[in-house]
C-alpha positions, 0 to 999 in steps of 0.5 A: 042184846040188852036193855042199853040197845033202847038207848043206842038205837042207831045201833039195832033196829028201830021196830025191835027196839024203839028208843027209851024215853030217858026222861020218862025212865028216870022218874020211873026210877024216882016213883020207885025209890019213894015207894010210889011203884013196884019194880013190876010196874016200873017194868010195865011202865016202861015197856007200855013207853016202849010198845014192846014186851022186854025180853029176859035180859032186859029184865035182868038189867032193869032188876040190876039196876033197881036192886043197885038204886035201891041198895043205897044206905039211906034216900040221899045215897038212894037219888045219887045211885038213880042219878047214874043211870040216868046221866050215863043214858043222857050222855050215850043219847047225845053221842058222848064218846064215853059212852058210845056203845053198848060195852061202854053203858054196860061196864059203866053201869055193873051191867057185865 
């Protein structure tokens, strides 16, 4: 398991893991890029949304996808690359065929 089960929920159990506030994770993203928050709040944050503590593996995967947002050349890049995980968690949540399962979100998102 890995941080995109939070988005697919149907797919493991709801009290293992409750579903991702995708909203919420997206601003988290954005307090991150304008230096607002340290990627350890960031975590905290989400994992206080969540009510669970994230395992290793989800850290790895929120880590990968800050150190990705944050590698942009300049802020306009920087929003462009938050915008991805956020629209690819958007189209999963709604049932989107593109993305759909786990190995979909994670090849998508450099997860793999």
């Amino acid at each position: 398991m890995a941080f995109e089960v939070y988005v697919l929920p149907d797919e493991v159990t709801p009290q293992e893991f409750p579903k991702l506030n995708i909203h919420m994770f997206r601003a988290v993203i954005n307090e991150f890029l304008d230096g607002e928050k340290t990627g350890a709040e960031c975590r905290a944050a989400i994992e206080a949304q969540l009510k669970v503590s994230l395992r290793t593996d989800d850290i790895t995967d929120i880590t990968n996808i800050l150190n990705y947002i944050n590698g942009g050349a300049d802020l306009a890049n920087q929003l462009k690359r938050a915008d991805e995980p956020y629209r690819v968690f958007v189209l999963a949540e709604a049932g989107c065929s593109w993305y759909d399962t786990r190995a979909k979100i994670r090849t998508r998102l450099s997860l793999v």
